[in-house]
C-alpha positions in Angstrom: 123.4 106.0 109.4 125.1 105.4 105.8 122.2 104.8 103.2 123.1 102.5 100.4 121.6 103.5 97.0 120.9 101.6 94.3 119.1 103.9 92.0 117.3 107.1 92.1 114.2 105.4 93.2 115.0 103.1 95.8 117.7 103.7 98.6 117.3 101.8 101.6 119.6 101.6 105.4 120.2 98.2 106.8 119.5 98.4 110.4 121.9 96.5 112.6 120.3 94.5 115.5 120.9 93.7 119.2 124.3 91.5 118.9 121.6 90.6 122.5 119.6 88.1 120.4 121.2 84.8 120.3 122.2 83.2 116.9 119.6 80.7 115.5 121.8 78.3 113.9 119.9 75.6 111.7 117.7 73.4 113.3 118.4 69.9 112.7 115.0 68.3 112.1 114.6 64.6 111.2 111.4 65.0 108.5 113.6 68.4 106.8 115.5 68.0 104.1 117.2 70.0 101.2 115.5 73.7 100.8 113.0 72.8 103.3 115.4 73.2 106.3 117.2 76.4 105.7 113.4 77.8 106.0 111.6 80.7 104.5 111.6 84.4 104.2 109.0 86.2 105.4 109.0 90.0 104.4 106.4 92.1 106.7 105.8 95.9 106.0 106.3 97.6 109.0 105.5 101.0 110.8 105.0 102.4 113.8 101.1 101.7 114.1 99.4 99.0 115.8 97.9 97.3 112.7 101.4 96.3 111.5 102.2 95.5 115.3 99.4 93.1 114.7 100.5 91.7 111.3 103.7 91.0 113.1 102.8 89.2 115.8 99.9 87.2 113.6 103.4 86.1 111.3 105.0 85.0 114.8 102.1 83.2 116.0 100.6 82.0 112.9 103.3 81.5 110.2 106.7 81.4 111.5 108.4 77.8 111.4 111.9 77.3 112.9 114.6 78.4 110.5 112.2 80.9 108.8 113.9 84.3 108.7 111.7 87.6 109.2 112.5 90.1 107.3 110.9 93.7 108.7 111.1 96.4 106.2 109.8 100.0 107.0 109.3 102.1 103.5 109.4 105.8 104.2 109.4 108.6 101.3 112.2 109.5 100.9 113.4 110.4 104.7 117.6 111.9 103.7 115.5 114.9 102.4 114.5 115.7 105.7 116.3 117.3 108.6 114.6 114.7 110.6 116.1 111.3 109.1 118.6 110.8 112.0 115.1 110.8 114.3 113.6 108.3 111.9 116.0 106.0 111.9 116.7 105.8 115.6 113.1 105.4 116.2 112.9 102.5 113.5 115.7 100.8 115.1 114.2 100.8 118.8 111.4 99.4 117.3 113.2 96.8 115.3 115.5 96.0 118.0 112.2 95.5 120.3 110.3 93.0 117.2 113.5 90.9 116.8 113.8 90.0 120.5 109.6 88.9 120.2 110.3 86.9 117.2 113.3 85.1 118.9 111.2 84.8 121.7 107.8 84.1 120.4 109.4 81.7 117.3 113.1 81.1 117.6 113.5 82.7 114.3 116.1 85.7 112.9 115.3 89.2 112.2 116.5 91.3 109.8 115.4 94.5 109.2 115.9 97.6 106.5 114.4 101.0 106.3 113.8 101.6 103.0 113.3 105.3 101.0 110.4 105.6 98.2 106.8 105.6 97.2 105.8 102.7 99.7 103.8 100.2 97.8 106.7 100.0 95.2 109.6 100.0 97.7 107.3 97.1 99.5 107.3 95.0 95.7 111.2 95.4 95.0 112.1 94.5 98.6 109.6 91.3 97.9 111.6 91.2 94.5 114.7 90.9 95.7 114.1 88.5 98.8 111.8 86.1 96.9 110.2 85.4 100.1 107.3 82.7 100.8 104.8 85.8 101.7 105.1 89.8 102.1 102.4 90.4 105.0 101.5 93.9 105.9 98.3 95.2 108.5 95.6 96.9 107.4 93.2 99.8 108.5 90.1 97.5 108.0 88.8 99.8 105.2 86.1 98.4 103.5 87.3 97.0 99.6 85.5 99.4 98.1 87.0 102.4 100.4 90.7 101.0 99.6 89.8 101.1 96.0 88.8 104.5 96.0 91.6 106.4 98.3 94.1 103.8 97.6 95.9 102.1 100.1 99.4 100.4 100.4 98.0 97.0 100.6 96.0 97.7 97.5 98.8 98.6 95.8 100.8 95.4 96.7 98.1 92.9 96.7 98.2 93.9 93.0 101.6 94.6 92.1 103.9 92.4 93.7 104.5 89.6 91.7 106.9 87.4 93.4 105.2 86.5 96.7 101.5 86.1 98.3 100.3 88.8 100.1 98.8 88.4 103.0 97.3 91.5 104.7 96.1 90.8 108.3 93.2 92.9 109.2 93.7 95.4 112.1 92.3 94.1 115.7 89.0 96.5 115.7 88.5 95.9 112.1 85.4 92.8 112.6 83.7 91.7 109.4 84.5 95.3 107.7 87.6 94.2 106.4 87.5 92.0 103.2 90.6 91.7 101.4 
């Protein structure tokens, strides 16, 4: 694993994907022109819960278009100061390796994918910074608003702060009506 860093705050590890996956070349679509048809980013926040398993395959289902590229980014603090990065990374890139096969199968869109190092929400908004993307989507606990508000949450954090893209945070399955952001 070589991490990549950029400055003090924000180092991040491209993970390589399954060479397995075929490559999505560009569609060629009569109604798609110009930037239309080499389609959209999509960044989605990504760990090892089932509410961003959920957020994920919500993106797949319910926003992905052919050409779109996902982008899956899993923001860790700061994981090289740990003994147990190696076991981080090779437990991120399983589950990458296992999401970029669904969205190839599910969409017939590409995957890439980046663990990044940092205070999550703010790793989350320069990732969304640098990629520009159409919408950062991330899952959600189903806290009430006024329980996120009060401990904080990562989507809070986001929905605020990132500036350069919608977010869109999907409710977890059992959250109901108690989720209102």
């Amino acid at each position: 694993m070589e991490t990549v860093m950029e400055d003090e705050e924000y180092n991040y590890t491209e993970v390589k994907l399954p060479s397995l996956i075929p490559i999505v070349g560009q569609p060629e679509l009569e109604r798609e022109t110009g930037e239309r048809r080499r389609g959209r980013d999509i960044l989605i926040a990504i760990d090892h819960g089932p509410n961003s398993k959920h957020a994920f395959d919500w993106v797949t289902v319910h926003l992905c278009r052919l050409a779109d590229t996902i982008h899956l980014v899993h923001a860790v603090p700061n994981i090289s100061a740990h003994h147990g990065n190696q076991i981080v990374y090779d437990m991120t890139q399983i589950l990458f390796e296992k999401l970029a096969v669904e969205a190839y199968q599910v969409a017939m869109v590409k995957t890439v994918a980046r663990i990044v190092e940092g205070d999550v929400g703010k790793v989350i908004c320069k990732e969304a910074d640098r990629l520009k993307p159409a919408a950062v989507v991330m899952g959600t606990r189903g806290r009430s608003l006024i329980k996120s508000v009060l401990q904080g949450s990562v989507s809070e954090y986001c929905f605020h702060n990132c500036k350069s893209a919608p977010v869109i945070i999907v409710p977890g399955k059992d959250a109901g009506e108690e989720s209102v952001i």
